[in-house]
Biotite code that builds the C-alpha atoms (Angstrom):
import biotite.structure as struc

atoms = struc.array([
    struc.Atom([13.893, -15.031, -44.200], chain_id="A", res_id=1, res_name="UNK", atom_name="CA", element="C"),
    struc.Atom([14.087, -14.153, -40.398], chain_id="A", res_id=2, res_name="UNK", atom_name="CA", element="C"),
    struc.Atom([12.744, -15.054, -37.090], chain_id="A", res_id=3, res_name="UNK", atom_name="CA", element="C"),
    struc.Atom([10.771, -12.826, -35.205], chain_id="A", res_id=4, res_name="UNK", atom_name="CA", element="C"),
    struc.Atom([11.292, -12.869, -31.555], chain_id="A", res_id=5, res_name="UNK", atom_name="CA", element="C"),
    struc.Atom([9.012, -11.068, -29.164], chain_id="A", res_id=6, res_name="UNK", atom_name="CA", element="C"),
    struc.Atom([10.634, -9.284, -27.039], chain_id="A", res_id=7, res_name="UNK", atom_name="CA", element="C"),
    struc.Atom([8.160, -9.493, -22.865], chain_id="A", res_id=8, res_name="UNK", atom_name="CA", element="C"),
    struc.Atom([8.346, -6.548, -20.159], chain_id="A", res_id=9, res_name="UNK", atom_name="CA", element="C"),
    struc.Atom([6.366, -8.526, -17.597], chain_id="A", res_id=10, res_name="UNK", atom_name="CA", element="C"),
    struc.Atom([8.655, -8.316, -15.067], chain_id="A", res_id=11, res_name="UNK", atom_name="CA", element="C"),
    struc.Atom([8.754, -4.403, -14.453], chain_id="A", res_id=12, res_name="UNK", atom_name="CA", element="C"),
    struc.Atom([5.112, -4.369, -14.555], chain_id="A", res_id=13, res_name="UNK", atom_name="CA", element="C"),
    struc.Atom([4.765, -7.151, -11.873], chain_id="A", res_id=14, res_name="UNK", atom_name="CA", element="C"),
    struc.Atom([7.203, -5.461, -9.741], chain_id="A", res_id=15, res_name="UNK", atom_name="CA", element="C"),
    struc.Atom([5.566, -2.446, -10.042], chain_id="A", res_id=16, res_name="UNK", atom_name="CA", element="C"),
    struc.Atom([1.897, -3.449, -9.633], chain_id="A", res_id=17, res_name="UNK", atom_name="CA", element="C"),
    struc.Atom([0.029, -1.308, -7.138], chain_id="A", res_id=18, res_name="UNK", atom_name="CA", element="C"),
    struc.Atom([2.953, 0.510, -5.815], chain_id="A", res_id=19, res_name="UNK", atom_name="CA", element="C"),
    struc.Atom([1.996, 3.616, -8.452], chain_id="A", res_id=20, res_name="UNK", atom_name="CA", element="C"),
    struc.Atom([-1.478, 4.220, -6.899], chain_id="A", res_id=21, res_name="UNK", atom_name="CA", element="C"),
    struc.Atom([0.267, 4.753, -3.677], chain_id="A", res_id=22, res_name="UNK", atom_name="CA", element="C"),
    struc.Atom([2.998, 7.244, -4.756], chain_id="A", res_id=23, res_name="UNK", atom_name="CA", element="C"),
    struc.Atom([-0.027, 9.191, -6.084], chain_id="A", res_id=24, res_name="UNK", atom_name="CA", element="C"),
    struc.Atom([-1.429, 8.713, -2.909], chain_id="A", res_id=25, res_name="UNK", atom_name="CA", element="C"),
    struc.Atom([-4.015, 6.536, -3.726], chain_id="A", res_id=26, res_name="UNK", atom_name="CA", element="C"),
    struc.Atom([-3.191, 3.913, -0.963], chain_id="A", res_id=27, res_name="UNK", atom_name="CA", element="C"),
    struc.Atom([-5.691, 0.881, 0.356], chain_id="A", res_id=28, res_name="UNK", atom_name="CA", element="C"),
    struc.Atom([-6.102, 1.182, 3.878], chain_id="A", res_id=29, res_name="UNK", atom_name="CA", element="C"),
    struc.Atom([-7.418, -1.541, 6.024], chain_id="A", res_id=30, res_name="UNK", atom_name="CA", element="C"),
    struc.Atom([-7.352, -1.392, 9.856], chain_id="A", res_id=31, res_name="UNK", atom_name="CA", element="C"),
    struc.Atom([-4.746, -2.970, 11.952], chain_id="A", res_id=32, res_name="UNK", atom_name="CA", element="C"),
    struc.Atom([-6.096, -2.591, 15.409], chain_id="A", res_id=33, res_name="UNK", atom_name="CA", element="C"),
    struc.Atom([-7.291, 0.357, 17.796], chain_id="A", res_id=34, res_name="UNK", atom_name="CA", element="C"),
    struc.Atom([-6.216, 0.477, 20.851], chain_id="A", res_id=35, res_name="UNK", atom_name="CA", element="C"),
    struc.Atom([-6.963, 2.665, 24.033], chain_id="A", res_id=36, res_name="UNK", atom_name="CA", element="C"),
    struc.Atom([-3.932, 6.003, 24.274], chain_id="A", res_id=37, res_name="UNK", atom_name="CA", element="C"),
    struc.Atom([-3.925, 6.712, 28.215], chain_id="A", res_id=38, res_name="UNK", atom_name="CA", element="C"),
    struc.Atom([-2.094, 10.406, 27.146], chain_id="A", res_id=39, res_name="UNK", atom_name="CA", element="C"),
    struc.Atom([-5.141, 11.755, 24.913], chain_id="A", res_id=40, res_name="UNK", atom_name="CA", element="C"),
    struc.Atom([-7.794, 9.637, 26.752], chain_id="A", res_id=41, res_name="UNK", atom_name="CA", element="C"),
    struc.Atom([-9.027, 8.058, 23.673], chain_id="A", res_id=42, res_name="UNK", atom_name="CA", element="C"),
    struc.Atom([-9.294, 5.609, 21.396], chain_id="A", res_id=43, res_name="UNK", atom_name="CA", element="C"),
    struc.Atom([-6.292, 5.234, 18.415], chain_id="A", res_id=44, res_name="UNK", atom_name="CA", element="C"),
    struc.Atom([-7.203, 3.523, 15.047], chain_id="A", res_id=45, res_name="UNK", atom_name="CA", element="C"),
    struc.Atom([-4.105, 2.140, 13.265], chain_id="A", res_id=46, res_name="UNK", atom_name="CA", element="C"),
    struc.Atom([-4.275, 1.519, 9.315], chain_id="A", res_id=47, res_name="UNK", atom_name="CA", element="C"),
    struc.Atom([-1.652, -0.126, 7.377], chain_id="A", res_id=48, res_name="UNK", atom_name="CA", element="C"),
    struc.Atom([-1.877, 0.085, 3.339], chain_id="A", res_id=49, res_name="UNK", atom_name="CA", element="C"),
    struc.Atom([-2.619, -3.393, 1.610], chain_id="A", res_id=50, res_name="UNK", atom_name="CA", element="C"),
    struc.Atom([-0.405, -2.816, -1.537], chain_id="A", res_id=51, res_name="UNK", atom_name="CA", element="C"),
    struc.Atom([2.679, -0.813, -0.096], chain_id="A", res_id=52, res_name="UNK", atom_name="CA", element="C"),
    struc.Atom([3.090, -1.274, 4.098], chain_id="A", res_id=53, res_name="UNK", atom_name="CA", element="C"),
    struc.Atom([2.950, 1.841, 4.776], chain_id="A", res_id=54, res_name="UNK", atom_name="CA", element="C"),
    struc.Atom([0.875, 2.593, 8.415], chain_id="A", res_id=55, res_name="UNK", atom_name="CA", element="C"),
    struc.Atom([-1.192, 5.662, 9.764], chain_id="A", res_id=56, res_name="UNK", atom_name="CA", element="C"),
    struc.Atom([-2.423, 6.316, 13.030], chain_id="A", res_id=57, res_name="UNK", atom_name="CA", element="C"),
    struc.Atom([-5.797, 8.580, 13.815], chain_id="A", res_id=58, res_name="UNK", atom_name="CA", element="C"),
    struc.Atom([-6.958, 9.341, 16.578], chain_id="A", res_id=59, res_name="UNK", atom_name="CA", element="C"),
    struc.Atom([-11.076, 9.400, 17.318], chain_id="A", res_id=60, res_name="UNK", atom_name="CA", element="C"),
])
């Protein structure tokens, strides 16, 4: 008779975890800081995304 060996694919899965929601654009935003623009007079909030890094800027 023969072994069986399992055969694991954890470590594409770990390096991929999260990282598909944002290229679907499905990113988690949380808010970096908002400071004061002098050129449009008002206030700027910046967001960075949790999983991915990546940063957006609005303006209020």
């Amino acid at each position: 008779m023969s072994n069986v060996v399992n055969f694991k694919k954890p470590a594409a899965a770990k390096k991929q975890r999260g990282n598909t929601l944002c290229r679907r654009g499905f990113h988690k935003w949380y808010v970096v800081d908002t400071p004061f623009d002098s050129r449009q007079g008002r206030l700027v909030t910046r967001y960075r995304c949790k999983r991915c890094g990546a940063e957006k800027t609005e303006a209020r």
